[in-house]
N, CA, C and O atoms as a GROMACS GRO file, in nm:
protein
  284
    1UNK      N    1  -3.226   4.680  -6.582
    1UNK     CA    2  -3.178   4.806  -6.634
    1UNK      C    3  -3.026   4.798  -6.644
    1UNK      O    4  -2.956   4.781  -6.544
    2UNK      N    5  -2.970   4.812  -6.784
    2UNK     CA    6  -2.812   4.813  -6.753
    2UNK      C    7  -2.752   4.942  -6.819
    2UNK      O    8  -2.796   5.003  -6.916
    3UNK      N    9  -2.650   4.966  -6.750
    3UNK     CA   10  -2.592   5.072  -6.818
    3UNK      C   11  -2.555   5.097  -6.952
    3UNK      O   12  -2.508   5.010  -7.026
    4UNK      N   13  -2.580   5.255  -6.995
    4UNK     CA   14  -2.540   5.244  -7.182
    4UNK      C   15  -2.445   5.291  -7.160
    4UNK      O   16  -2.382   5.296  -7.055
    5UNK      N   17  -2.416   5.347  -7.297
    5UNK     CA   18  -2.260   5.418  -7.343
    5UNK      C   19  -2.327   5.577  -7.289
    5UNK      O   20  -2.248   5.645  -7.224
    6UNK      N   21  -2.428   5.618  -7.307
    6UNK     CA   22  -2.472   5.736  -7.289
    6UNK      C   23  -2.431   5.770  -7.117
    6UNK      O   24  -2.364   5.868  -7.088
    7UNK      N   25  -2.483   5.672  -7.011
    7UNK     CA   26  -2.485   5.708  -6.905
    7UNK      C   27  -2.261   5.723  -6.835
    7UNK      O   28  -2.225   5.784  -6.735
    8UNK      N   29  -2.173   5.652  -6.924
    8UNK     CA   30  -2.096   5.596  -6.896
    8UNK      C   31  -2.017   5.728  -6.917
    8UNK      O   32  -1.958   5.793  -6.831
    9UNK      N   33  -2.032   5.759  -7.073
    9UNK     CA   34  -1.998   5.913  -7.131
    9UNK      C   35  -2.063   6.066  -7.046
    9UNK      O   36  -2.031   6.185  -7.043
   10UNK      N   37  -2.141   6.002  -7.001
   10UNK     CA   38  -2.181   6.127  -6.865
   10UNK      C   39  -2.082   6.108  -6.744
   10UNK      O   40  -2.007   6.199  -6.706
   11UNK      N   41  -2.087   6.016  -6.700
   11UNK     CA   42  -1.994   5.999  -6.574
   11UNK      C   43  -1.855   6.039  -6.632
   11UNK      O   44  -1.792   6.126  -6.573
   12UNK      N   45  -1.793   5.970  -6.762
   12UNK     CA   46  -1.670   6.076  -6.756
   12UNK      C   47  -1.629   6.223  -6.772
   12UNK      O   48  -1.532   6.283  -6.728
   13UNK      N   49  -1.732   6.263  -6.848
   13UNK     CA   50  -1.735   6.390  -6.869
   13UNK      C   51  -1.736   6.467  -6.739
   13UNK      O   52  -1.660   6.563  -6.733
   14UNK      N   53  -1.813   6.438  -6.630
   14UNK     CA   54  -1.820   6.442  -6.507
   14UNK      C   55  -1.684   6.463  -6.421
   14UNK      O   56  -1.664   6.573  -6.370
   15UNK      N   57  -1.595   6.361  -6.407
   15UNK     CA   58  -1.526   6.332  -6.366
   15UNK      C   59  -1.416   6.469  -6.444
   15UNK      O   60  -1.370   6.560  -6.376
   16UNK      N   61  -1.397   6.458  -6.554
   16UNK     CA   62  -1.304   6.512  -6.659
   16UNK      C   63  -1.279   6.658  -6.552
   16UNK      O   64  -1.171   6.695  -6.507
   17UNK      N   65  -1.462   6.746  -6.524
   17UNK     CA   66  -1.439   6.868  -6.528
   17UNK      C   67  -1.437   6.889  -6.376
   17UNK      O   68  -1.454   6.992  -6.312
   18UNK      N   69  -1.411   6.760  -6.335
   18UNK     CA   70  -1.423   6.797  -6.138
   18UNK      C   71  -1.278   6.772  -6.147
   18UNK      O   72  -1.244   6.888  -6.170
   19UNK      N   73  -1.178   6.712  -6.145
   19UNK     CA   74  -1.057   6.686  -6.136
   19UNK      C   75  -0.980   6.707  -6.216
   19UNK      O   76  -0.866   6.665  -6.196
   20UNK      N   77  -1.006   6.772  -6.324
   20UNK     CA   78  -0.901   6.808  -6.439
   20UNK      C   79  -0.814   6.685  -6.541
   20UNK      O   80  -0.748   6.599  -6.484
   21UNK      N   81  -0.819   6.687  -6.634
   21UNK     CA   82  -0.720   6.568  -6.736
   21UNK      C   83  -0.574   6.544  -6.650
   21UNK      O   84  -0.537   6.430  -6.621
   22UNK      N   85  -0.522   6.626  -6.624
   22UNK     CA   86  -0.385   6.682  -6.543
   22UNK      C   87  -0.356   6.590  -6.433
   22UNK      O   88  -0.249   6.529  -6.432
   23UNK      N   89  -0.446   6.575  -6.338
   23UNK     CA   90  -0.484   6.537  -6.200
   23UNK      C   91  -0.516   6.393  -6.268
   23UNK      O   92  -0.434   6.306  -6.240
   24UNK      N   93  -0.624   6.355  -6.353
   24UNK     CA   94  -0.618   6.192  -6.361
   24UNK      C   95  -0.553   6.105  -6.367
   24UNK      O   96  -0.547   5.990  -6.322
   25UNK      N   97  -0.462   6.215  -6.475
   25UNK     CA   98  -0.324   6.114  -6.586
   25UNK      C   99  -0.187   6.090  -6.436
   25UNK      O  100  -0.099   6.008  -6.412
   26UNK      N  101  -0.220   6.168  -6.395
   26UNK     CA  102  -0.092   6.154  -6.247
   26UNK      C  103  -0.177   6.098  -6.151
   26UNK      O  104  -0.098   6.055  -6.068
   27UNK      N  105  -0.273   6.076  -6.117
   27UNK     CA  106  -0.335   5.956  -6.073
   27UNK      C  107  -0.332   5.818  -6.098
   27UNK      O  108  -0.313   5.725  -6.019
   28UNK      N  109  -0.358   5.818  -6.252
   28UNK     CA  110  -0.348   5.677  -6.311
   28UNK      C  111  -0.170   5.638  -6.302
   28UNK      O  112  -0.144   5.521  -6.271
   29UNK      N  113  -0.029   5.752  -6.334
   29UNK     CA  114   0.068   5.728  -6.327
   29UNK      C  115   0.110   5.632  -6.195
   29UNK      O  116   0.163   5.521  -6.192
   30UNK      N  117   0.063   5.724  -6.085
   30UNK     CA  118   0.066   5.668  -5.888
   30UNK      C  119   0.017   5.538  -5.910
   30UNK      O  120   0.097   5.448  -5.887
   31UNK      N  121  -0.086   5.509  -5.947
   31UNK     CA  122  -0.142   5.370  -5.941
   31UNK      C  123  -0.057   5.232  -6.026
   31UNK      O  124  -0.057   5.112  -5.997
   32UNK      N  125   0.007   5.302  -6.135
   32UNK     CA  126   0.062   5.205  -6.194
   32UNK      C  127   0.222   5.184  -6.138
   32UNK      O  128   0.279   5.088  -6.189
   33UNK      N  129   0.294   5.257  -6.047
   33UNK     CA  130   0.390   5.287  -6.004
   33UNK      C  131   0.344   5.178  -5.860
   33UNK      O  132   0.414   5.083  -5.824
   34UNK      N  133   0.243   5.208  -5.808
   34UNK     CA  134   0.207   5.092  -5.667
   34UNK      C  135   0.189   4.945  -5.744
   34UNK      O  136   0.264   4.854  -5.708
   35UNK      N  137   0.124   4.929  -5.812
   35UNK     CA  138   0.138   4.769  -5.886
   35UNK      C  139   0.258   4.724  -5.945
   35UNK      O  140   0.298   4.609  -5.933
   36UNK      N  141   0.314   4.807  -6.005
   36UNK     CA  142   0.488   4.794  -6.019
   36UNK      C  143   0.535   4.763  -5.883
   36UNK      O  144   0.590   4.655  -5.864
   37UNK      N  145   0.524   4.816  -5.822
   37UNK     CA  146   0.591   4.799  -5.664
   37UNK      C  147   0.559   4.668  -5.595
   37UNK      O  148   0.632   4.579  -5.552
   38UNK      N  149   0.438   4.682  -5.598
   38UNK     CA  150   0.337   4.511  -5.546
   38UNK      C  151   0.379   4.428  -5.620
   38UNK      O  152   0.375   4.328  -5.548
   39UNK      N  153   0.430   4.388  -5.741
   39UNK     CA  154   0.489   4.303  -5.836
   39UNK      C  155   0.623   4.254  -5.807
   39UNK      O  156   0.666   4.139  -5.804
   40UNK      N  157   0.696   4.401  -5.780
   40UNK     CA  158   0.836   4.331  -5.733
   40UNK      C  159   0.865   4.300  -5.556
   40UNK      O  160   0.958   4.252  -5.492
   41UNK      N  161   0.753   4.347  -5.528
   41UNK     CA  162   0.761   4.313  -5.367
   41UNK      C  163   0.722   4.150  -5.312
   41UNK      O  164   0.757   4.079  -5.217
   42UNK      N  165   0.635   4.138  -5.420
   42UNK     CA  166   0.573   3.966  -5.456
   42UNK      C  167   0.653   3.869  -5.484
   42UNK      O  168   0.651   3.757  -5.433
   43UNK      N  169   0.732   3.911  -5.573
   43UNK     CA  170   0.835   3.827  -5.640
   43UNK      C  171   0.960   3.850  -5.542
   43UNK      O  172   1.052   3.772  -5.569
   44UNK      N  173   0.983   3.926  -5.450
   44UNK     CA  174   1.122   3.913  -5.363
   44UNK      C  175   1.069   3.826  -5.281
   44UNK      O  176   1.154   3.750  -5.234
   45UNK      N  177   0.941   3.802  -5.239
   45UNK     CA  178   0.883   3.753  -5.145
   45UNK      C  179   0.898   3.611  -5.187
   45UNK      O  180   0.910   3.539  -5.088
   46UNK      N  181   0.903   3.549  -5.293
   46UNK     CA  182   0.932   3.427  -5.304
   46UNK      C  183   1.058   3.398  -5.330
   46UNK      O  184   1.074   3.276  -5.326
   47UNK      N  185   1.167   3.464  -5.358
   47UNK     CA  186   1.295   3.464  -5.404
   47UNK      C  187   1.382   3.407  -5.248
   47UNK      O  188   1.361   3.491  -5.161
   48UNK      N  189   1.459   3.306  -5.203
   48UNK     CA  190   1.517   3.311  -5.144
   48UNK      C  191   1.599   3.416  -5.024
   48UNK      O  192   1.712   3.465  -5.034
   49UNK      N  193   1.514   3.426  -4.927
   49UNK     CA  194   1.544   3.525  -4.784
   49UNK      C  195   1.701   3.559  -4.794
   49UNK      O  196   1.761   3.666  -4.793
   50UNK      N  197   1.741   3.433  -4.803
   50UNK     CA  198   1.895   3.432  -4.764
   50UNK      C  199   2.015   3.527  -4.829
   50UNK      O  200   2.107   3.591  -4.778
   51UNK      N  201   1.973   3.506  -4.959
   51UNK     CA  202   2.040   3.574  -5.064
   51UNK      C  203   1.993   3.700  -5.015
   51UNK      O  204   2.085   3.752  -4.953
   52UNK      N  205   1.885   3.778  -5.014
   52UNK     CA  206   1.844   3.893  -5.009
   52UNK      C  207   1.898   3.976  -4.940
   52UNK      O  208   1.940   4.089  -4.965
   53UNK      N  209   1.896   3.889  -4.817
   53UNK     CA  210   1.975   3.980  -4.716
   53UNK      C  211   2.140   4.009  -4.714
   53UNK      O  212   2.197   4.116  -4.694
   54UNK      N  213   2.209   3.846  -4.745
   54UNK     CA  214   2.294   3.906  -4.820
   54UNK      C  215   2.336   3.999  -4.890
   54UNK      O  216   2.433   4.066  -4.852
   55UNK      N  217   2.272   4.024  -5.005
   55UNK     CA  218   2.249   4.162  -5.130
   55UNK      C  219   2.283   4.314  -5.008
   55UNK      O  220   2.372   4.398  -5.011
   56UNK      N  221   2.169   4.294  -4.914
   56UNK     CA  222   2.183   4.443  -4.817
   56UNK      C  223   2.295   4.462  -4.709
   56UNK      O  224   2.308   4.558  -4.632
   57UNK      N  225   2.366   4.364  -4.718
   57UNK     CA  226   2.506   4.343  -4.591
   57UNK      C  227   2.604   4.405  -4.686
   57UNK      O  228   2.669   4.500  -4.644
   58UNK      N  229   2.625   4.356  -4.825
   58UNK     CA  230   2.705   4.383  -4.882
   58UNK      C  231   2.703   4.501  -4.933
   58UNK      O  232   2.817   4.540  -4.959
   59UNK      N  233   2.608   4.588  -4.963
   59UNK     CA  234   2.556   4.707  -5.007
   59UNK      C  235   2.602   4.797  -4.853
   59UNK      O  236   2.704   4.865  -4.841
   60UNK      N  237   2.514   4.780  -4.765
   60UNK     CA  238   2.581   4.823  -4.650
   60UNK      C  239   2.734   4.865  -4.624
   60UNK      O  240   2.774   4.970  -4.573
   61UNK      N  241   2.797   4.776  -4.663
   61UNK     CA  242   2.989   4.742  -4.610
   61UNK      C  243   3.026   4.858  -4.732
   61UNK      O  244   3.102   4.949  -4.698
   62UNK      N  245   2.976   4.857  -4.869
   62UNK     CA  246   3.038   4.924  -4.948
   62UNK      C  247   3.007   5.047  -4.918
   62UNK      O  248   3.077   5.141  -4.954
   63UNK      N  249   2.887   5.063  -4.839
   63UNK     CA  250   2.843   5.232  -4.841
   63UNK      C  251   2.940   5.316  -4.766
   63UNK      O  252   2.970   5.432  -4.793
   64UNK      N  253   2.990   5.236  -4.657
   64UNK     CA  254   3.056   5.269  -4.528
   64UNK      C  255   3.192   5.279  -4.584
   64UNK      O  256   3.263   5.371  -4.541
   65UNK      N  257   3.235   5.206  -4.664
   65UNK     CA  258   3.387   5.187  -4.759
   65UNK      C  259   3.359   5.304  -4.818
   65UNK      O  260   3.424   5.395  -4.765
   66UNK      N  261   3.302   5.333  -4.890
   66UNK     CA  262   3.276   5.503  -4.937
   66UNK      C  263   3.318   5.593  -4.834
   66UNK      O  264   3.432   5.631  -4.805
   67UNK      N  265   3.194   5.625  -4.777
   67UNK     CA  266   3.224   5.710  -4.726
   67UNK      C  267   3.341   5.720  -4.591
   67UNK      O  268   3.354   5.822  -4.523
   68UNK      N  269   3.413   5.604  -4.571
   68UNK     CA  270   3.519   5.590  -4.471
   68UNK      C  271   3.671   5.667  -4.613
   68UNK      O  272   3.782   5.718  -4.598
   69UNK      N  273   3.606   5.639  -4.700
   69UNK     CA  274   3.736   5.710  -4.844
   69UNK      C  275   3.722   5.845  -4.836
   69UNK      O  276   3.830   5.899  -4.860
   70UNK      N  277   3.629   5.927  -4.811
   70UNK     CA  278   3.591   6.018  -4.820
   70UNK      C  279   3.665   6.118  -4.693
   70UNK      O  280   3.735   6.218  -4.708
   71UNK      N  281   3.623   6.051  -4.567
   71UNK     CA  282   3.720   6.110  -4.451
   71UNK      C  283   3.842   6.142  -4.470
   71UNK      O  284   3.909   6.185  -4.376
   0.00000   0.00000   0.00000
């Protein structure tokens, strides 16, 4: 027994009027926003440690240079 288009078009219709169009589309947005995230979290993950941390020392020193201008 395999599924048709008939049974498939029931389940969304289903879905449509329990959660609203509204609620999916910002569902599906969240989800593509976490694989964006998992993508670049993957790829820092192979990128050289060293540098990285670098990147956040220096970001650090400038934040503090700010706001030490600010006083």
């Amino acid at each position: 027994m395999s599924i048709g288009f008939w049974q498939i078009a029931i389940v969304v219709i289903l879905v449509v009027l329990l959660f609203g169009r509204g609620k999916i589309s910002s569902l599906m947005g969240d989800v593509a926003k976490g694989i964006k995230s998992f993508k670049k979290g993957m790829a820092s993950d192979v990128s050289d440690e060293g540098s990285q941390k670098n990147i956040s020392e220096n970001q650090d020193t400038s934040e503090n240079q700010d706001i030490d201008k600010k006083e």
